[in-house]
Structures are given as structure tokens and as C-alpha cells.
N, C-alpha and C positions, 0 to 999 in steps of 0.2 A: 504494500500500500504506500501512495506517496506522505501521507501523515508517518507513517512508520520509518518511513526513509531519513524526510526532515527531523523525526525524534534522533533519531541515530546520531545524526551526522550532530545537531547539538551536543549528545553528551557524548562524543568524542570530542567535541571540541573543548567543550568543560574538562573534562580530563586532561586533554594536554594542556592548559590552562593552569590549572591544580598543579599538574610537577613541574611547570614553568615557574610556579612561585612558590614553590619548594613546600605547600600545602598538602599535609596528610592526605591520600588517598580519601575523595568522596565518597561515601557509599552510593546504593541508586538512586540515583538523579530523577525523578518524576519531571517529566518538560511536558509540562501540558502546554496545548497548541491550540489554537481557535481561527477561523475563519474571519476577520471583520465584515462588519457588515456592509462598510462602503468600503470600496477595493482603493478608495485613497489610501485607508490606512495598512496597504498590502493585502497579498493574497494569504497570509499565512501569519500570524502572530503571536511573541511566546511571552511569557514574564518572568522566564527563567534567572535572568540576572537578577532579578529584587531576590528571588527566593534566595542568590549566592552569596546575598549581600554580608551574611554574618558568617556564616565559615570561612570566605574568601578575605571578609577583613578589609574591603574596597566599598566603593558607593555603584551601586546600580547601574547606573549609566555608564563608569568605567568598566565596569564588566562587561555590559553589552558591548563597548566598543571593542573590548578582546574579544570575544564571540567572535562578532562582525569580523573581525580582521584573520582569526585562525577558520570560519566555515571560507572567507573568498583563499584564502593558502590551501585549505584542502581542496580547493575544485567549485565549491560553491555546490552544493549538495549535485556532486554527478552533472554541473552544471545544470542542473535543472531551475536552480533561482537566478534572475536576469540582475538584481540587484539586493540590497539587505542595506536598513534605515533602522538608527535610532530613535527613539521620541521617548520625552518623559514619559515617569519615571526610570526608565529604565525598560520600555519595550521592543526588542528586535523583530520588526516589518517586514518580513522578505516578497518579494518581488517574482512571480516566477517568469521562467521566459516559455509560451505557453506553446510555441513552435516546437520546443527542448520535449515538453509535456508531454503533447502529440503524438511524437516520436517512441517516446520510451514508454508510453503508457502501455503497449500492448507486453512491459517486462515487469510491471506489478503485480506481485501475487497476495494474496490475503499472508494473513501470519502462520506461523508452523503452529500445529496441537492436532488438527483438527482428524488429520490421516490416520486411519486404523481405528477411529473412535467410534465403535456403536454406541447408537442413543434411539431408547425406545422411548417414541411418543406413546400416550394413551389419549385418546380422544373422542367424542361425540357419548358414547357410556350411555344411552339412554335405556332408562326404564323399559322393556319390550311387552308395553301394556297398551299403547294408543300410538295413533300417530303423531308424527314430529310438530314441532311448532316454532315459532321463529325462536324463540328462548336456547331449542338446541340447538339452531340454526347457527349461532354466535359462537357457540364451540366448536363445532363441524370446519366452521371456516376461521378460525384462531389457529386451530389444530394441525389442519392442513398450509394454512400458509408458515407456520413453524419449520412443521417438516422438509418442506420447498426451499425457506430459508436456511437451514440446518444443510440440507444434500447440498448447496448451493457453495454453502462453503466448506465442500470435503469430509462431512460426518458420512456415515453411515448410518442410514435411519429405517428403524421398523416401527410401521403402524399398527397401535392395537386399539379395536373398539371393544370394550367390558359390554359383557350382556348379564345383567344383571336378573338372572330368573331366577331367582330364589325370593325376592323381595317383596316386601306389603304391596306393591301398586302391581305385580303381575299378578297377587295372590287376590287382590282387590277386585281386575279385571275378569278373573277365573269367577271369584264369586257373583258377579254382577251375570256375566253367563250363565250363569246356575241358578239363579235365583230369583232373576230382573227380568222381565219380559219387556221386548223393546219390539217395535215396527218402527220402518222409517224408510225413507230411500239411500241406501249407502252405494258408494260405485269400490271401494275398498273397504277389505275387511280392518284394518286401522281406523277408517272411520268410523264403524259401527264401534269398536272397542272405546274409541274416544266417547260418543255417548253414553257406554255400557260403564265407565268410569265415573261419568259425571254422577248419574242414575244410583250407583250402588254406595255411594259416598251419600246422595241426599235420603239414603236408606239407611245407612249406619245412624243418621241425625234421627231420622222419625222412629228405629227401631232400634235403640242402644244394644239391645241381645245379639245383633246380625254380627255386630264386631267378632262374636268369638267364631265365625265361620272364616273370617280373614286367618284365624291361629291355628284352625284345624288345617286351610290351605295351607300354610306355609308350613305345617310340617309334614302333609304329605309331599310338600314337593321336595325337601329335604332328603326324602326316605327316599325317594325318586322311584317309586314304582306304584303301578295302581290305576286306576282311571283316573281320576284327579291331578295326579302326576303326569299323566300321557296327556293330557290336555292342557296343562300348562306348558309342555314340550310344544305341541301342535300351535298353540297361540302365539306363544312367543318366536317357531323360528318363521312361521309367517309375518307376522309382523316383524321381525329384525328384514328378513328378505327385501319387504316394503321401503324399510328405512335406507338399507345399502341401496336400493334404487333410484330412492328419491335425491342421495349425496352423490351419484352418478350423474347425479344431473345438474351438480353445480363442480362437476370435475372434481370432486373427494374418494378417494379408493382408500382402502386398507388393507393389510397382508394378512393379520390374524383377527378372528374374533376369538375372545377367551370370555368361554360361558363359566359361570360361577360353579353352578350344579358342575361340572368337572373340577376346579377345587377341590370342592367336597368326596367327591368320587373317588378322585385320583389317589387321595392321602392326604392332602398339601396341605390342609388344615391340621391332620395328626400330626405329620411330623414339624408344624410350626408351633403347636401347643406342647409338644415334647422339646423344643427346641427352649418356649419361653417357660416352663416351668423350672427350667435350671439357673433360674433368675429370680434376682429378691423382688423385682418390681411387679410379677404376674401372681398374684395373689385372690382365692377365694376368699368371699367376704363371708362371715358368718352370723351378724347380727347387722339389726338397723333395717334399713330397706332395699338394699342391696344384697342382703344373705343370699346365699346362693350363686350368686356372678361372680363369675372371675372378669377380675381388673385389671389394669395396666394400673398401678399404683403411682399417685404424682410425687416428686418434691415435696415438703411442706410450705414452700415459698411459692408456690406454683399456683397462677390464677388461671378459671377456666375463662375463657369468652361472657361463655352465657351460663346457664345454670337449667338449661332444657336437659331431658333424658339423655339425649346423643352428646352432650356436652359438658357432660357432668367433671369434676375436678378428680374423680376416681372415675375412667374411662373403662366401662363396661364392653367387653367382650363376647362375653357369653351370657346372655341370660338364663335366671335363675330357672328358668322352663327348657335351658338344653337348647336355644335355639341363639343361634351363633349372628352377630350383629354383624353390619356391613366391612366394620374397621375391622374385625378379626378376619374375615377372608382376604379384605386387602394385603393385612399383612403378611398372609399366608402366601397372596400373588404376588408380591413385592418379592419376597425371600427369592422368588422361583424368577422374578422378572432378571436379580443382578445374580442367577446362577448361585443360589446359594441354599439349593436344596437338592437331596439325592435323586431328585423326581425328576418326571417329566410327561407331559401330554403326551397322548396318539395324536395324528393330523391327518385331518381329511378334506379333499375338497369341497367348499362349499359351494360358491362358483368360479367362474374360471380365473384364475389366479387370486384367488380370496380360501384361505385356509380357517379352519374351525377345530378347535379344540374336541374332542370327543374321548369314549373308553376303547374305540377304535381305531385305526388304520396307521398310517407311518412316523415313522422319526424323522425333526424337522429340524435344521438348527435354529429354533428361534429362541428367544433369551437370551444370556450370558450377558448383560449391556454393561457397558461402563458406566452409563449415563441414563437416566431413566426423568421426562419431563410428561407431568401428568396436567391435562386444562381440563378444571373444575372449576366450577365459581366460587363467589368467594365464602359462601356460609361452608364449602367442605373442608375449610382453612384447619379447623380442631383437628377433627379425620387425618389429615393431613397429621399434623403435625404427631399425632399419636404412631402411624407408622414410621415419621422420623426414629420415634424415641423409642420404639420398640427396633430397630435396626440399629438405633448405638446402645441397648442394654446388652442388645446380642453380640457384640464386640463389633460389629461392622459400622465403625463409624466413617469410614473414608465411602461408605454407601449409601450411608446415608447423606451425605457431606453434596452426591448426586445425585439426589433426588433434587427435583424441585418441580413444586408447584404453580401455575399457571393459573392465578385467581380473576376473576373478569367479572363486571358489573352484570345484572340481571337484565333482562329488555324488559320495556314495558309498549304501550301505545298512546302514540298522540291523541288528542281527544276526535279531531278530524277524523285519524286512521281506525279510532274504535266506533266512533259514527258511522263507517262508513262499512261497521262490519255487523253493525245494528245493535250496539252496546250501548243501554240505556246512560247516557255524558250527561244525564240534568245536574249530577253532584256539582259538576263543574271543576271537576280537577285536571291538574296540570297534566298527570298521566292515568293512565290503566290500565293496574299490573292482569296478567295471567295466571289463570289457575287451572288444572287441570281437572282437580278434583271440582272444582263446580263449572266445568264446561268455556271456562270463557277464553278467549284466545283466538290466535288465530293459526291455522296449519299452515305446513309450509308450503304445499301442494294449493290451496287456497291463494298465498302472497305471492306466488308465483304466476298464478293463473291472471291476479287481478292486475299484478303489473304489466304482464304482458299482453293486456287488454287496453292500459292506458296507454301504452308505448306505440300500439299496432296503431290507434284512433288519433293519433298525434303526428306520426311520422310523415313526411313526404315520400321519403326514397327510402322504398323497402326492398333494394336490391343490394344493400350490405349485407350485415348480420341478419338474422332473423332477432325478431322481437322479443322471443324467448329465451336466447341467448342473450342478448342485451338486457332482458330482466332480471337474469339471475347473476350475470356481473355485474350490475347497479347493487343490486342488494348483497349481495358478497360484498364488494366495497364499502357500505355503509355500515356493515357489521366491522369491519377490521381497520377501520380511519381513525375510532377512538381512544383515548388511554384505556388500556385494559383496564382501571377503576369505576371505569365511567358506567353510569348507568344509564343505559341508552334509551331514551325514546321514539323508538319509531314511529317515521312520517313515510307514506305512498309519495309523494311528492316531492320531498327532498330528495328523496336516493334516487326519483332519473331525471333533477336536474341536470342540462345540457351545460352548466355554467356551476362554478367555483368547485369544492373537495369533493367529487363526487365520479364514480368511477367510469360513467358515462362520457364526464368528460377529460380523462384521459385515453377514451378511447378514442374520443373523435381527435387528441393533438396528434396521435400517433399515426389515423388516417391519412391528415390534412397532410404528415411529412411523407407521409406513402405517395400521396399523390404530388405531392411534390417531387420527389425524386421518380417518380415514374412520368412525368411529363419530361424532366431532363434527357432521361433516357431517350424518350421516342425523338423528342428534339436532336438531341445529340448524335443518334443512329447509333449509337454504343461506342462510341470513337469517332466518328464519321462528320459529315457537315451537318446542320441541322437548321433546321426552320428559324425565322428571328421572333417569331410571336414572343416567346416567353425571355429573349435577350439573348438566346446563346449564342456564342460568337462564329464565325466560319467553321475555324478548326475544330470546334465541338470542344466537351468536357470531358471525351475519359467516361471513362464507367463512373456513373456519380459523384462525377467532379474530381477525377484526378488530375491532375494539371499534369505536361511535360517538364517541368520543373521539379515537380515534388517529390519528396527522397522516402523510400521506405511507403508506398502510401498518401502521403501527407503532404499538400500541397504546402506550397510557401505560404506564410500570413501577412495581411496587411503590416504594413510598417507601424499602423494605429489603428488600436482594436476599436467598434464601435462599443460604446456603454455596451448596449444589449448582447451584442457580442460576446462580449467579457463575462458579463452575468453569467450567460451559458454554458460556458468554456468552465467558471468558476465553478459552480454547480454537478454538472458532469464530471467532474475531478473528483467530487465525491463520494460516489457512487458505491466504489471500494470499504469506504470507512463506514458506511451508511449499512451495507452488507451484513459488515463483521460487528457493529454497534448491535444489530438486530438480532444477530444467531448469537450474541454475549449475553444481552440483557433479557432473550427471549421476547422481543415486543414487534410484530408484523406492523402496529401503525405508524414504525418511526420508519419502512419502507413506504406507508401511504404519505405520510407529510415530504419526503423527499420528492416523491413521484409527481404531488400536486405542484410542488414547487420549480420542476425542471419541467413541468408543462407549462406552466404561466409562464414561466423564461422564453419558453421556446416560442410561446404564443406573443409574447413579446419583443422577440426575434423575427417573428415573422411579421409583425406587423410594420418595422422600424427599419427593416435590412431588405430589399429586395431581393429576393436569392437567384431568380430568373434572369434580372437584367442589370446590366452595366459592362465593365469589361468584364474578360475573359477570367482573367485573374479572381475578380470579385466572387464571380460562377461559382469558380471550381472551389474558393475557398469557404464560401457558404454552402454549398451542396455537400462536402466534406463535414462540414459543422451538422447539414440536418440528417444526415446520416450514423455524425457519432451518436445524435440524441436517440435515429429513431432504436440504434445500438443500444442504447442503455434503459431507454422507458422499457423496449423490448425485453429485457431481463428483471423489471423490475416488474414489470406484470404477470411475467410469468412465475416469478415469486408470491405475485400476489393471488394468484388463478385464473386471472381475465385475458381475454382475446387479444390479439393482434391484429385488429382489423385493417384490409385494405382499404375500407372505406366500412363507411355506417349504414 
């Protein structure tokens, strides 16, 4: 990366600085680097010399003036900086020379770690009791643009979706089957379940006894044979089928599902409760109100969250009824995720290149990870941290050290978006969460359908993308634009504006340079003479603008960049750091804020620079320029899921 370059070449030069003035050996030098934001004040900016200011026993500014004088003796970073400026207090300005840039950019590689690293994501985990809604929608596509990020810079990545059939909401949907008589028009069997969910929830309220049908389900599905059992099998892997289809449809795949009911099958759970009884912390309680459960035992310093049953400050396990909580098979799947159980699944196909857990078929290599990144929202935070604390009681704390959690805001709905899905808004609130258990929401197969009814009714030229395609990258984008804190409100009409953060329109800057650089071509004849409509000069441009001049590629550049210009050029440089920020800190929207930002550039480039016409020179070095861009949005989208469209 060119950030990682410029760090370098500073603290080499701080170093030979230090035994120039006969100064003990520094330890490591942190140079943090920043971009200004008007390129007066350089392309590259450190405040390294204040930081040296008391070890070094100098004033700030003389330091930067060493810097400056030992980075232009070394070369001037590889020559790539054109010039390097003081300015109070003490901050070194460099300059790049962006020609230099051009050039050497296709020699920047991200940083060393990344190679040989398997990292297993877990993602989408939903309930297999109804169908999807946009709520899981936001992890499906967090999850996914992770992993794209993650491949992207050299990991190795396995996806796994958790099916969780053992749990109260499929043993909910079993009994609502059993019990609830429903008519209705359904065109999928998820849909009918989503009613059959709502239905048997406002019967638990009217009939408090029905609850103890939800305990009898769950422990036959537990014992996992029987009719009750075979039909929570038959429900859930139809509706899972449902759910992988409906994520095929917004480009989401996965390699494994891992059903829980195998856990339990397999052993994973025995040999994970023989593993933590050899431990002070996993403890049966014997009085109080816990008798009976075995706990994870906290700290006495240790506060919970909240003080609900799944949250409790003594983290239950196993109920006193023998029936095993969701964090105790986690942690059972955890051990088994970082290889660190004697077990292992059969594997079979589910569909075609999609594997399933089962008490059948072959040995896979999946697990062993180095790295295990799980997206759940954020109420699973305890959960979470409970399988931390049970992987450093078990001595694996460098395992737990890789785990990390992936927490994200809930969605909710704009009052418009729930109006308009017939959601009683007289309250008058700002938003309107979802709930499954009392039916309200919206599916995802529903948001789907309605956007790309808005988009078909609106469009002029429906000979780009289809509408469909276009609605499901609108909303995939709107899901993954925000801090993962953020609790999102969905709007139908924000996510396909044509105008500002919105993935619509990144698709149309990437067009507009499409057809840009495909009008040069025809012009140009590929080398050839070419028409003057659009400015090309006699001799034509070269395959998208390479001049006869240009070395490696790269044509010559203006003597003097235009502002817009330079913006672009600035921007684009970044691309690399923007990368390796996102697969560090685990955050896909610091790829959408890049991506919005190097399309306003470029839309800002296009409106200010004429790329078609003037000299020859001018051509070829703008058409080079909309080419790196249409180079880079093109990787950043493909990071993010979305299209490359020729046109819209």
C-alpha cells in the first residue's frame, strides 16, 4: 500500500536521525498519516516530528526539517513524493508526483498476514420457522460483503449459515401446525408459516396452558425421532431451502449449513460439557432459582447487561428441565469451528455446491479456522461474550482472542414504508419496529417485489439492468452504507434514489464511465483514426487512451492537474488503505463511504474536464483517468455485491 510505503520510509528516516544524534535506539515509531483535506496542504500529512519532540530533545519543526532533508537523501519515498513542506507546528506535507503514482501503483500490494489465514464467517443464522424479512436481510448482506472483503485481501474464507432447529420459534411454528387452523392464500410454504407464527403466539396470550406444548416440542425435537421430530425436520429444511433461494437472489451463497440437531447428534455437546466440567467456572447450581442448571459461573466483579433469563450474571447452560440453551451448543460449535474437538460432521450435499451437516455421508475439510467472525446483532453481545469466556476457561485463549463479533443495529420502518404496507402509523412514531411473533413486518420477497415495481413504473430505458436486479442492489446498499451501530430505518424511496449515498447511484457513475470509454473506442477505431464528434484527434487514442508517449500504460500528465482532477487521482490512491481498513476493522460501510465519495469525484470530473474533447494529449490522459476509476469503483462493488452495469 502507498500509506504503508510512506510509513516506512519515515521511520527509516527517524532512525537514521536517532544515530545521527547519537540518541538511544527509538523503539516503534507509530507515524500516523492523514490525507488533508485541501490538497494545498499536501497529498499526505504526518505529525510525526511533534511526537519526537521529547526523546529527540529538538523542537518540532527542526525535526521535520531532518525528516525532510534525510526522506529527499533517501530517494524521496521510491521517488514517488514530487516535493515534502514544513508548516507549523511541526507538520511534514509531502507532495506526490502523481505521474510517479500511476506508474508504480500496479507494485502495491496490501500488507503481509493475510496468506494461509482461514476465517470462518457465520452469517444470516435465521430461525427456520417463517420466512425472511428485511431485519435478516441486514445480516445476509453485512455477512456477505465481509467475506468478499476478507477473500479480497488474501484470507481464506468459509461461509457458514447456523440453522437453528432445535429452538422455541421452530418448536412455536410446529405447534401453531398442530394446533392452529389457518386458511389463507399462500404462494410459499414460509409464508403460510409466517402466519402460522403470528397465530400461535396470539394463542399462547389467550390460552397460557398452550405454552407447555412449545416444551413438549422442543424436547421431542431434541430426542430427534418420532413424528413431531420428523416434522420439525420436514419444516425447517423447507423453509431453510426457501431462505438459500431467496439470498441467491441478492448474490449470497454459503458453503456449509450447520444444523444444530447434529451438534447434539454428533456428541459435540458431550464432549464440550466433559471438556467444561474440568473447570471451576461450569458449575450446577443447587438452590435459589437456578437449582438445577449448570452455569458458566461469572467473576464476582462481573456485571450482566440486562438481568432477563438469557442474560443472567450466572449464565445458564442447561436448564434445570435437561434442555440445553442456545449458548451451550454454541459453545459446543465454537470448540468444533477452531478444531478443537475430537469430532467431526458427515457432509452431504445439499444443493449444488452448498454442503449440510448431517449423521451421514462424507468427510469435508471444513473447520480448523484461525479466525472465526460471527454477524449477530447486537442484543446476542452476552451470548457472545459467554462463548469468549468459556474458550479462555478452556485454556484457549489465543481463540478466543479470534473470535469476534459482528454487532449491527436492528431495522425498523419509516412511517411512509409501514403505511404503505398497511401498518396502522396513527401512533405517529418516528419508526416501526418488527415482530414476528405478532405478524408485523415486512418479507423480503414482499420488499423486493415492491421495489421493483417502483423502479419498472419510473424508469425510461429498460434496456440496462432489469428492475429486479436494480432493486435488490438498491437495497443491499442501503442495508450496508451505515455504521454497523446504526439502527436503521427503512425508506422504499431512499434506497433507489438516482442521487446522493445510494447504490443506484453508483451504478449509474460506473455506466456513465462505461459509456464513456466505449464511445472513445468506436471513435478511436481501437488505434485507428476516428470521428471528431466527441474531440478525438486524427491519430486516435490507443485503446482507452493510451497515448504514444506513455510508458508502462500510463500516459504523460498535464504539466497542471485540474482541481477535479487531482481530487480523483487523490481518492483513487486510496482504494488500497480503504481495502485493508475494512477487512481490519470488519466494517463493509467504510467500503460504501469510499465508493460514494470516488463517484461524486468522478461525477465531478466529468462535469468540469471534458474527456472527449480538446487535444490529443488531454484524450488520452482523461480517458486513462476514467478508466482507473471505472478500475476501482469496479472492485469496490464487487466487494460490495452490486452490478457493473454497462448502462442502466
Amino acid at each position: 500500500m502507498l500509506s504503508e510505503l510512506i510509513q516506512e520510509s519515515l521511520k527509516q528516516s527517524v532512525h537514521t536521525i536517532a544515530l545521527t544524534l547519537g540518541v538511544p535506539a527509538i523503539a516503534e515509531v507509530n507515524v500516523a498519516l492523514e490525507q488533508p483535506a485541501s490538497a494545498d496542504h499536501g497529498d499526505y500529512s504526518s505529525n510525526i516530528a511533534m511526537q519526537l519532540a521529547r526523546p529527540l530533545r529538538k523542537a518540532p519543526l527542526a525535526i521535520a526539517g531532518l525528516i525532510v532533508a534525510e526522506l529527499e537523501a533517501s530517494g524521496s519515498v521510491q521517488g514517488l513524493v514530487l516535493r515534502t513542506e514544513v508548516a507549523g507546528p511541526g507538520f511534514i506535507n509531502m507532495y506526490l508526483d502523481w505521474e510517479a503514482w500511476a506508474r508504480a501503483k500496479g507494485n502495491f500490494t496490501l500488507p503481509k498476514g493475510a496468506e494461509g489465514l482461514k476465517v470462518i464467517v457465520e452469517h444470516t443464522s435465521v430461525n427456520p420457522n417463517k420466512s425472511l424479512h428485511i431485519g435478516h436481510l441486514r445480516n445476509s448482506c453485512i455477512g456477505d460483503a465481509l467475506v468478499r472483503v476478507l477473500r479480497a485481501t488474501g484470507h481464506t474464507v468459509e461461509v457458514h449459515n447456523y440453522v437453528d432447529d432445535l429452538g422455541n420459534q421452530l418448536a412455536d411454528t410446529v405447534a401453531g401446525l398442530l394446533n392452529v387452523p389457518l386458511e389463507g392464500a399462500h404462494v410459499r410454504f414460509g409464508d403460510y408459516c409466517w402466519d402460522i407464527y403470528a397465530e400461535i403466539n396470539k394463542t399462547y396470550a389467550q390460552q397460557p396452558e398452550m405454552v407447555q406444548k412449545r416444551t413438549e416440542i422442543l424436547h421431542a425435537l431434541e430426542e430427534g425421532h418420532g413424528n413431531t421430530a420428523w416434522i420439525g425436520n420436514l419444516v425447517a429444511g423447507q423453509i431453510v431451502k426457501e431462505h438459500v433461494e431467496e439470498m441467491r437472489g441478492f448474490g449470497i451463497d454459503y458453503d456449509l449449513l450447520v444444523w444444530e440437531s447434529s451438534i447434539l447428534k454428533e456428541g459435540f455437546w458431550s464432549s464440550a460439557f466433559e471438556l467444561l466440567s474440568q473447570t471451576e467456572i461450569f458449575v450446577q447450581e443447587t438452590e435459589g432459582k437456578l437449582a438445577g442448571c449448570w452455569i458458566l459461573k461469572q467473576p464476582a466483579d462481573d456485571t450482566a447487561p440486562d438481568t432477563q433469563e438469557e442474560h443472567q450474571k450466572d449464565k445458564v447452560l442447561v436448564r434445570s428441565n435437561g434442555i440445553l440453551t442456545y449458548t451451550a451448543k454454541d459453545i459446543a460449535y465454537h470448540l468444533w469451528k477452531f478444531g478443537l474437538l475430537e469430532k467431526d460432521f458427515s457432509y452431504s450435499e445439499f444443493q449444488s455446491g452448498l454442503w449440510t451437516t448431517g449423521l451421514s455421508g462424507q468427510a469435508l475439510p471444513f473447520g480448523r479456522a484461525d479466525q472465526v467472525v460471527n454477524v449477530i446483532d447486537y442484543r446476542q453481545e452476552y451470548p457472545q461474550l459467554m462463548v469468549k469466556q468459556a474458550l479462555k476457561a478452556l485454556g484457549f485463549g489465543v481463540q478466543a482472542d479470534a473470535l469476534h463479533h459482528v454487532s449491527y443495529g436492528v431495522v425498523s420502518l419509516s412511517p411512509a414504508s409501514a403505511a404503505g404496507l398497511g401498518i396502522d402509523t396513527s401512533s405517529g412514531k418516528s419508526s416501526y419496529a418488527m415482530s414476528g411473533r405478532q405478524g408485523v413486518g415486512i418479507k423480503v420477497t414482499e420488499l423486493v417485489r415492491l421495489m421493483e415495481d417502483m423502479i419498472e413504473s419510473t424508469r425510461s430505458d429498460k434496456n440496462g439492468l432489469s428492475s429486479r436486479l436494480i432493486a435488490t442492489a438498491a437495497i443491499r446498499y442501503y442495508l450496508l452504507r451505515f455504521n454497523l451501530g446504526t439502527e436503521i430505518v427503512f425508506d422504499f424511496k431512499q434506497a433507489m434514489e438516482i442521487s446522493g449515498n445510494t447504490g443506484v447511484y453508483l451504478m449509474y457513475a460506473y455506466a456513465r464511465a462505461q459509456r464513456v470509454l466505449s464511445k472513445a473506442a468506436a471513435a478511436g477505431g481501437g488505434g485507428e483514426s476516428g470521428g471528431s464528434e466527441n474531440g478525438v484527434g486524427e491519430s486516435g487514442v490507443g485503446e482507452f487512451g493510451v497515448g504514444e508517449s506513455g510508458v508502462g500504460g500510463v500516459p504523460l500528465f498535464p504539466a497542471q492537474l485540474e482541481a477535479a482532477e487531482l481530487a480523483l487521482l487523490r481518492q483513487l490512491s486510496l482504494w488500497q488503505d480503504t481495502l485493508y481498513t475494512a477487512s481490519r476493522e470488519l466494517t463493509p460501510n467504510t467500503i460504501c463511504n469510499y465508493a460514494y465519495s470516488l463517484a461524486s469525484l468522478f461525477s465531478n470530473f466529468y462535469s468540469a474536464c471534458p474527456i472527449l474533447k480538446g487535444g490529443e494529449a488531454s484524450i488520452t490522459f482523461r480517458l486513462w483517468l476514467t478508466r482507473s476509476f471505472t478500475d476501482t469503483l469496479g472492485e469496490a462493488l464487487d466487494v460490495l455485491g452490486l452490478p457493473k452495469p454497462e448502462r442502466m
